[in-house]
C-alpha positions as CSV (number, residue, x, y, z in Angstrom):
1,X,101.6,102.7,116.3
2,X,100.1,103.3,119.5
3,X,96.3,103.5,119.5
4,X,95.5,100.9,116.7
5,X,95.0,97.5,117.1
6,X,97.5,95.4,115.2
7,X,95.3,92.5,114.1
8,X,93.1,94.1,111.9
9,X,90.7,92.3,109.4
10,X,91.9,92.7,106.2
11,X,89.6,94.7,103.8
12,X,87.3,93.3,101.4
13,X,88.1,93.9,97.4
14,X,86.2,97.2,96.7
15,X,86.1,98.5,100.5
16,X,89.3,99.4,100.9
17,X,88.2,103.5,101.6
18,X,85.0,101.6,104.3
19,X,88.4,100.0,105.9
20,X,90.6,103.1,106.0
21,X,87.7,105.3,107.7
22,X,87.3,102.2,110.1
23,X,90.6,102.0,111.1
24,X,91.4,106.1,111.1
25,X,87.7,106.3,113.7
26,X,89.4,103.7,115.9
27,X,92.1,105.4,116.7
28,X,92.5,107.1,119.7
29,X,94.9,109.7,119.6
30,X,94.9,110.0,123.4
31,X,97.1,106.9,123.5
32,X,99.0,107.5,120.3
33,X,102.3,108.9,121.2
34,X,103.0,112.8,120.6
35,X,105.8,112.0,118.1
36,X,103.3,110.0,116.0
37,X,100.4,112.5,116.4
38,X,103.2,116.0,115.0
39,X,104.0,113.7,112.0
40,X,100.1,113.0,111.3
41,X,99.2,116.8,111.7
42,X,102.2,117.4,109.1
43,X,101.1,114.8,106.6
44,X,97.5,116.5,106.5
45,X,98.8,119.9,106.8
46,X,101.0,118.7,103.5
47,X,98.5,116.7,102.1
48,X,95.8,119.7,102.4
49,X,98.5,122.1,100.6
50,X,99.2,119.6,97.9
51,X,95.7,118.7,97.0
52,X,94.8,122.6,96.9
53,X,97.8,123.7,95.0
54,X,97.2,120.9,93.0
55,X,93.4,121.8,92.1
56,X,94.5,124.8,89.8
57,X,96.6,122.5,87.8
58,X,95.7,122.2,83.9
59,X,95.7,118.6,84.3
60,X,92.8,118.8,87.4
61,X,91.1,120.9,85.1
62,X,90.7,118.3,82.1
63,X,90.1,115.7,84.5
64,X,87.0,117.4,86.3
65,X,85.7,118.0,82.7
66,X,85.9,114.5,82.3
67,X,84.3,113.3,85.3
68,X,81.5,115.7,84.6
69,X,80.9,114.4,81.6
70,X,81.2,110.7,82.5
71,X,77.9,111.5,85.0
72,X,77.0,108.9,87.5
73,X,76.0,109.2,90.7
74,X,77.9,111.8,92.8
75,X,79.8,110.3,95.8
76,X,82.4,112.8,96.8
77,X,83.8,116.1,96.7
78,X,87.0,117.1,94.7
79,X,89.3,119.7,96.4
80,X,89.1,122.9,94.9
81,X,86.0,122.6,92.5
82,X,83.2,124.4,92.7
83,X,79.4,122.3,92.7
84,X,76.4,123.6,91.4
């Protein structure tokens, strides 16, 4: 793809999400081609409708309650729970 560099380093064992945000922040969309930038707006678009239509799922539901119980120290947000 346009706009990434082809040699990148590859990702340490445990920072693969550090490597991802890297590489996505490196990329310039300016120089990407327009074909490639319509079929990235889809995939979020898609993957934004997925994970919210997903969030009401029974199986979301017993996973959140297991997370909460698990504890730890929070690090993210899950799509379509509420904090507090």
């Amino acid at each position: 793809m346009a706009g990434l560099t082809a040699a990148a380093p590859r990702p340490v064992p445990g920072r693969l999400r550090d490597h991802v945000v890297d590489r996505a922040l490196a990329a310039d969309l300016a120089t990407t081609g327009a074909s490639t930038v319509a079929v990235l707006r889809l995939a979020v678009l898609d993957w934004l409708g997925v994970a919210i239509a997903g969030a009401r799922e029974p199986s979301a539901s017993l996973l959140r309650e297991v997370l909460l119980e698990e504890g730890g120290n929070p690090q993210s947000t899950v799509v379509g729970a509420r904090s507090g």
